[in-house]
C-alpha positions as CSV (number, residue, x, y, z in Angstrom):
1,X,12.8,13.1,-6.1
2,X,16.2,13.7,-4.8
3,X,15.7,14.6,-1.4
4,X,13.3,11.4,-1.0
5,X,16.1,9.2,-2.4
6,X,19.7,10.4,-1.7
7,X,20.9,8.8,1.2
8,X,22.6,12.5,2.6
9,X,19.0,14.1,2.1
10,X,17.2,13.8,5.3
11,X,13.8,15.3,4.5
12,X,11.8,12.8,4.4
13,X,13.5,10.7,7.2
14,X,11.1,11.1,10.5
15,X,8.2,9.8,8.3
16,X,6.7,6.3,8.5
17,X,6.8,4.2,5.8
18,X,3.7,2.2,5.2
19,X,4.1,1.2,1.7
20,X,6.8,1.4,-1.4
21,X,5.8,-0.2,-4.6
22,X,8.5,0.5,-7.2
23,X,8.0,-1.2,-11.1
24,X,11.2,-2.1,-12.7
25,X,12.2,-5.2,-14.3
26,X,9.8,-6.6,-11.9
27,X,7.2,-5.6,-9.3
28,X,9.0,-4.7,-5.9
29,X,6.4,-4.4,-3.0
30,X,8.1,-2.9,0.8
31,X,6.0,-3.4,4.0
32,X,7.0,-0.9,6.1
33,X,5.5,-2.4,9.1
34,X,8.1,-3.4,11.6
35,X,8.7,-7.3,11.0
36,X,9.3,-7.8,15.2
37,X,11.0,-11.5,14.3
38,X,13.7,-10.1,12.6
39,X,15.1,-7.8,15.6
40,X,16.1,-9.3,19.1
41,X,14.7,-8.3,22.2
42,X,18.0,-5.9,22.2
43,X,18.2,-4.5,18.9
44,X,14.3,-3.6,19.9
45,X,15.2,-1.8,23.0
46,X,18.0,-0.2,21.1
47,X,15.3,1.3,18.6
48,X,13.3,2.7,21.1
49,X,16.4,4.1,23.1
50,X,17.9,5.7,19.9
51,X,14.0,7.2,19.4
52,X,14.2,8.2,23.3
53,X,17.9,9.4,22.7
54,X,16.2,11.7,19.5
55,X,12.9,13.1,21.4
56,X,11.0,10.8,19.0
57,X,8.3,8.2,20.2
58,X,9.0,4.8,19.0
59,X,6.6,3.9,16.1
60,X,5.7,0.2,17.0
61,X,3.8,-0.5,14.1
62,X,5.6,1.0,10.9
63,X,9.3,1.9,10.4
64,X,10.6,5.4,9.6
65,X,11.9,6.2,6.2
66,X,15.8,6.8,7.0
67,X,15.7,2.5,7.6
68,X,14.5,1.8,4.4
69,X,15.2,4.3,1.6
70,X,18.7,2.6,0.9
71,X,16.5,-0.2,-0.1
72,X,14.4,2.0,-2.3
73,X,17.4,3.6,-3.5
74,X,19.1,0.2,-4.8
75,X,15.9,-0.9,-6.3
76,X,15.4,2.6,-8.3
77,X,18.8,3.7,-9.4
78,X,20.2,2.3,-12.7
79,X,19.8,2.5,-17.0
80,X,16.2,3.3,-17.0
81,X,13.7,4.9,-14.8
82,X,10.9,3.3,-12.8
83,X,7.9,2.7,-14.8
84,X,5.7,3.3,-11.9
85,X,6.3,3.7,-7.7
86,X,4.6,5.0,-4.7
87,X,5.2,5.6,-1.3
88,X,3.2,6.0,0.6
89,X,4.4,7.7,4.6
90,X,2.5,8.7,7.9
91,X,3.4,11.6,10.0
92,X,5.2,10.1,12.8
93,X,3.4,10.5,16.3
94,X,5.5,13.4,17.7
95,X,4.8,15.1,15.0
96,X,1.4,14.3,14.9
97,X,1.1,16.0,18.6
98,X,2.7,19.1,17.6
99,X,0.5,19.5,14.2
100,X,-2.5,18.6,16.7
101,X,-1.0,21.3,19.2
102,X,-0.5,23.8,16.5
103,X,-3.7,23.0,14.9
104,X,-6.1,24.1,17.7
105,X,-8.5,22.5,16.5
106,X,-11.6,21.5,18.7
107,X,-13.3,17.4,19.7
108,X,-10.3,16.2,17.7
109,X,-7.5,14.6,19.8
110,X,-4.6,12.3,19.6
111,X,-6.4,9.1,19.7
112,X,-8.5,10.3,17.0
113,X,-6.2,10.4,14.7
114,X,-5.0,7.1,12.9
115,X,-3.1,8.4,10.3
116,X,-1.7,11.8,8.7
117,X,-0.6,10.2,5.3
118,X,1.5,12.0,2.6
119,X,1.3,9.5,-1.0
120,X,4.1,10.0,-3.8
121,X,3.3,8.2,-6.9
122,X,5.2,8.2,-10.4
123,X,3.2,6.8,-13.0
124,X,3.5,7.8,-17.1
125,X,6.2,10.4,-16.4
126,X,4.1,12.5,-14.0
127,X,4.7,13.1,-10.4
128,X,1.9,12.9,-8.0
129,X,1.7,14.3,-4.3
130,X,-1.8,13.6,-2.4
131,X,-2.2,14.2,0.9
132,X,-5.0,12.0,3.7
133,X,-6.0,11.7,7.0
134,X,-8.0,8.9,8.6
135,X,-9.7,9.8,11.8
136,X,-11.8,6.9,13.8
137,X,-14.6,9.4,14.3
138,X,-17.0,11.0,12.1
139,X,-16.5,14.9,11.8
140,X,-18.3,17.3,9.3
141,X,-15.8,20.1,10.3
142,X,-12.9,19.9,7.1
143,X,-10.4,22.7,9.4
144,X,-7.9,19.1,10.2
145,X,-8.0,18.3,6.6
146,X,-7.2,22.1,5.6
147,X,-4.5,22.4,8.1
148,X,-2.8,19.4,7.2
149,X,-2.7,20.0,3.5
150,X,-1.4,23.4,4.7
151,X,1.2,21.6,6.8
152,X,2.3,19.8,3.8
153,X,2.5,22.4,1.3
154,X,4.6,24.7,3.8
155,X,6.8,21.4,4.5
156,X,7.0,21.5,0.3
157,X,7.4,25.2,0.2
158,X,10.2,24.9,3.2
159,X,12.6,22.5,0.9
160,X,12.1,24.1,-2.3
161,X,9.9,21.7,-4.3
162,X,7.5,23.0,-6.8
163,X,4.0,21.7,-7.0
164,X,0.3,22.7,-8.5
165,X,-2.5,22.2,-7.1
166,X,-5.2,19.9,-8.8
């Protein structure tokens, strides 16, 4: 959990966030959908230069994780661990062309994919990792599933974290 949480850790930091729900004293619930009102008209051209600046396309919809894990962070650390949390982050659209690019996979393009979702839960002292996709048309063929569990298990293997498969 370390390299989702420490703020020198950048693993996880070109994901979206969606969702965080953490359960401590009380119930914390983070929308990771860009609130627009908040920024000025600069401070949003300034995010989309600084994703320019980085080769990254600018998620309108959902904010990545590097804006809001210091959040996360304050809400986690103290006395007592969490009694539940999940995240829940989407593969951020660059990175979504390249795993389509590397993919190869056949009928299945960009705008068919709404969402390549990695979900972290903690619930009862047990860690969770499931992976999903959402595509807006109707495939039989599994290959994009199997890839991107693939994908996610090399990204695992690639920073050292242990998992089993259920």
């Amino acid at each position: 959990m370390s390299l989702l949480l420490q703020s020198n850790s950048r693993a996880f930091d070109q994901f979206l966030l969606k969702e965080a729900v953490i359960k401590t004293n009380a119930v914390f619930i983070i929308d990771g959908h860009i609130n627009e009102g908040y920024y000025t008209k600069d401070e949003l051209l300034q995010l989309k230069k600084e994703a320019e600046d980085e080769n990254r396309i600018f998620s309108d919809s959902m904010l990545r994780w590097k804006l809001l894990k210091t959040h996360c962070l304050s809400i986690i650390k103290g006395d007592k661990t969490p009694t539940y949390f999940s995240f829940e982050f989407y593969l951020a659209p660059e990175n979504v062309l390249k795993f389509l690019s590397s993919s190869r996979v056949e009928n299945i393009g960009l705008k068919d994919i709404q969402g390549l979702c990695i979900n972290i839960k903690y619930s009862e002292g047990s860690l969770f990792v499931t992976t999903a996709m959402s595509l807006s048309v109707f495939t039989l063929d599994k290959t994009l599933y199997e890839k991107w569990d693939s994908m996610v298990k090399a990204f695992f293997n690639k920073l050292s974290l242990s998992y089993e498969e259920l």
